[in-house]
LUMROTI-210444 format. One record per residue: residue number from 1; residue in one letter; x, y, z of N, C-alpha, C in turn. Coordinates in steps of 0.05 Angstrom, whole numbers, padded with zeros to 5 digits. Each point is the difference from the previous one (the first is absolute). Example, Ala and Ser with C-alpha at 12.3 -4.5 7.8 and 13.67 -1.06 7.14 Angstrom:
REM residues 2
+------+------+--------+--------+--------+--------+--------+--------+--------+--------+--------+
| resi | resn |     nX |     nY |     nZ |    caX |    caY |    caZ |     cX |     cY |     cZ |
+------+------+--------+--------+--------+--------+--------+--------+--------+--------+--------+
|    1 |    A |  00264 | -00114 |  00156 | -00018 |  00024 |  00000 |  00018 |  00024 |  00000 |
|    2 |    S | -00007 |  00021 | -00014 |  00016 |  00024 |  00001 | -00015 |  00022 |  00014 |
+------+------+--------+--------+--------+--------+--------+--------+--------+--------+--------+
REM end
This chain:
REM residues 64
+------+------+--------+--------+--------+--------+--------+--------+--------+--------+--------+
| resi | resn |     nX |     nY |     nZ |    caX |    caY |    caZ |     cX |     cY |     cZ |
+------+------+--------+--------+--------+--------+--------+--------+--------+--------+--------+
|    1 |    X | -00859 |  00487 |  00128 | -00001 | -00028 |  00010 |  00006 | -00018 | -00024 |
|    2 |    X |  00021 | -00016 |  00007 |  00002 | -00019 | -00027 | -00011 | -00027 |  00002 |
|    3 |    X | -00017 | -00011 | -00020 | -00015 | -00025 | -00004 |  00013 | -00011 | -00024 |
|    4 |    X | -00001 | -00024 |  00013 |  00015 | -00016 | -00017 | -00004 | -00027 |  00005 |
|    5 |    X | -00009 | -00019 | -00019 | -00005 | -00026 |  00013 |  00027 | -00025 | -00001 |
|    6 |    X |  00006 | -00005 |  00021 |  00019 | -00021 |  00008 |  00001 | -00030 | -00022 |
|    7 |    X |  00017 |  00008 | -00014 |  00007 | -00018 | -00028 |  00015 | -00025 |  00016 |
|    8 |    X | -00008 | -00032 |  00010 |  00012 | -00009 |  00005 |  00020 | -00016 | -00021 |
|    9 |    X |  00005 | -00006 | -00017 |  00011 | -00011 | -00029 |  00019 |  00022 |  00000 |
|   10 |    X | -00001 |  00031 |  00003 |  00034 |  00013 | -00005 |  00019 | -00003 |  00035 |
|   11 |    X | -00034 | -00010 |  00013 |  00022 |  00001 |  00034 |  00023 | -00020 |  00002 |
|   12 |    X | -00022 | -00036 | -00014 |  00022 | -00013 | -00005 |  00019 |  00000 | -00018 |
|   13 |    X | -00001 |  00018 | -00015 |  00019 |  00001 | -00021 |  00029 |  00019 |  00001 |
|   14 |    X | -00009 |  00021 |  00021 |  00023 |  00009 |  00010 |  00013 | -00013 |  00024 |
|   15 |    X | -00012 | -00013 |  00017 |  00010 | -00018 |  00025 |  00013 | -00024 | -00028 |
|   16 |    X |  00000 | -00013 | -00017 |  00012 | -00024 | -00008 |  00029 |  00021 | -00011 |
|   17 |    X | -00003 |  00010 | -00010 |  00021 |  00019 | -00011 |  00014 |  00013 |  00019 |
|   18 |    X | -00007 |  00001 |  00017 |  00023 |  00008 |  00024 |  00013 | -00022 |  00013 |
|   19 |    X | -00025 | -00019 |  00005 |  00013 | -00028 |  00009 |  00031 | -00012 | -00026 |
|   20 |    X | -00005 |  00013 | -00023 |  00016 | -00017 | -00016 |  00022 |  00011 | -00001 |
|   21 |    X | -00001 |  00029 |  00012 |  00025 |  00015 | -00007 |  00015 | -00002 |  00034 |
|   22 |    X | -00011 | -00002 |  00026 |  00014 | -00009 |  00013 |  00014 | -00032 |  00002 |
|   23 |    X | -00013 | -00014 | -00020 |  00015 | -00018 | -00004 |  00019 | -00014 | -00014 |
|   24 |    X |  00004 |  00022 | -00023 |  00016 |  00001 | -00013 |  00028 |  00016 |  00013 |
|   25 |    X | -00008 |  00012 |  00018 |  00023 |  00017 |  00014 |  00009 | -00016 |  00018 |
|   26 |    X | -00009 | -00024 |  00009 |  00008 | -00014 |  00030 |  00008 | -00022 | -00017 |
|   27 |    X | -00004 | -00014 | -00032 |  00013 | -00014 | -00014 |  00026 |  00010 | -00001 |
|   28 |    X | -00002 |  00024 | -00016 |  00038 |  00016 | -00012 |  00011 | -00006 |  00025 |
|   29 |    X | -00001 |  00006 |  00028 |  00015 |  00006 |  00021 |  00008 | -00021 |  00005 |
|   30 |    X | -00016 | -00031 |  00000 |  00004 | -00027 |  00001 |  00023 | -00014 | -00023 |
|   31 |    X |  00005 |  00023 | -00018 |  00006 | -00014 | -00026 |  00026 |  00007 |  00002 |
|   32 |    X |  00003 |  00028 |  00006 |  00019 |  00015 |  00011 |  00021 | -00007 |  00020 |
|   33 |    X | -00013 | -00007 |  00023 |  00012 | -00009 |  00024 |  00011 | -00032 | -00012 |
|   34 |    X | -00012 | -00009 | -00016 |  00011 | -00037 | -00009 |  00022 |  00011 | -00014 |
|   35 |    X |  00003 |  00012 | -00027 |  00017 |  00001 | -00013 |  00025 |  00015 |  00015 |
|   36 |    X | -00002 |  00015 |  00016 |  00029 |  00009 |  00015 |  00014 | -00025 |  00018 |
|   37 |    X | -00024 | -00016 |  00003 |  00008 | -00028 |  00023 |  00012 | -00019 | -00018 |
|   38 |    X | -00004 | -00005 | -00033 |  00017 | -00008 | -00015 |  00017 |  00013 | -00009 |
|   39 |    X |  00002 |  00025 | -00009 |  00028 |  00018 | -00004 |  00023 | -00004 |  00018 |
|   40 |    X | -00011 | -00004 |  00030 |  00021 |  00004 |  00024 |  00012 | -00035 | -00003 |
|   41 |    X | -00019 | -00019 | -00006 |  00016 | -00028 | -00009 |  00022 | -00005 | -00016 |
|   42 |    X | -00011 |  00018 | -00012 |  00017 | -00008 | -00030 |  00019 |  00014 |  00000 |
|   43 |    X |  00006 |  00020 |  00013 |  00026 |  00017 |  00006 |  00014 | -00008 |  00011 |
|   44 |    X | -00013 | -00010 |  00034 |  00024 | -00021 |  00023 |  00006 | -00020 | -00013 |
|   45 |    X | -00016 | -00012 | -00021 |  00007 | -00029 | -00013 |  00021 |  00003 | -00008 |
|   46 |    X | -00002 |  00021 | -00023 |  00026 |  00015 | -00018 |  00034 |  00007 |  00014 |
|   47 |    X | -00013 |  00010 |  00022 |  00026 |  00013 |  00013 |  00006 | -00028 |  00019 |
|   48 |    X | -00009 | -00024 |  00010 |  00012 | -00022 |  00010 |  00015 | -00015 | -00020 |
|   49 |    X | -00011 |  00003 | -00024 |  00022 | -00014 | -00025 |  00022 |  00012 | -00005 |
|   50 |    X |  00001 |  00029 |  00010 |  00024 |  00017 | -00009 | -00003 |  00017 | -00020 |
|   51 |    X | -00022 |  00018 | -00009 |  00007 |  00010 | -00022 |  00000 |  00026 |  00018 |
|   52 |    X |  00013 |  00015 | -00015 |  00010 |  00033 |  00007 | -00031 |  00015 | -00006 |
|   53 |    X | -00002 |  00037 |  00015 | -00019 |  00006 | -00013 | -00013 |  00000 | -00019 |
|   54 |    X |  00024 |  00006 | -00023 | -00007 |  00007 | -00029 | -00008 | -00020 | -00006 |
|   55 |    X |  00013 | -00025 | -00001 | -00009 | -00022 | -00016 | -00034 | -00012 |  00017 |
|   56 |    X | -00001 |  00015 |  00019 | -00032 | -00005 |  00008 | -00014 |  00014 | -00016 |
|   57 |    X |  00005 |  00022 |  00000 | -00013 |  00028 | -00023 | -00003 | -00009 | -00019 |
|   58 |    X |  00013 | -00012 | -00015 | -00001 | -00007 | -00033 | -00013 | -00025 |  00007 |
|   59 |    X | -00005 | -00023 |  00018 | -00007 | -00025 | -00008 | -00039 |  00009 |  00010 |
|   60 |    X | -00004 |  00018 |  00018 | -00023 |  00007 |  00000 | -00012 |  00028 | -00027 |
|   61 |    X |  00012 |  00010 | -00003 | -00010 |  00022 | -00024 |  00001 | -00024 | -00027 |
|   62 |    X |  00010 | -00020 | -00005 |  00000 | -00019 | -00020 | -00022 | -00018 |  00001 |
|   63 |    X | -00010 |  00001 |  00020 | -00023 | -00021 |  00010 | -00026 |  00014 |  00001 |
|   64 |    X | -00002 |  00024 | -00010 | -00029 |  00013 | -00009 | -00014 |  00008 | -00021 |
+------+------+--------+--------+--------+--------+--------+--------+--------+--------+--------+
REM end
């Protein structure tokens, strides 16, 4: 039979630490999903001005 007395201070301490890591994972995905919604701008922007692939390639690999 295992006895063991119910430590509330590590209960909340693993419930905040899981709270922090699912919210760090629902941040990236948020962060994620923004930055492709400006990638996809800045490309149609690019390609309504006229520039060819390449010169999209190089004006975004120059801009990091």
């Amino acid at each position: 039979m295992l006895f063991h007395k119910w430590n509330w201070d590590e209960a909340l301490e693993v419930r905040f630490e899981e709270g922090e890591a699912r919210g760090e994972a629902r941040g990236e995905a948020r962060g994620v999903k923004k930055g492709i919604t400006i990638g996809e701008a800045k490309v149609l922007d690019l390609m309504a001005k006229g520039y060819s692939l390449e010169q999209i390639k190089k004006i975004l690999r120059d801009k990091r």
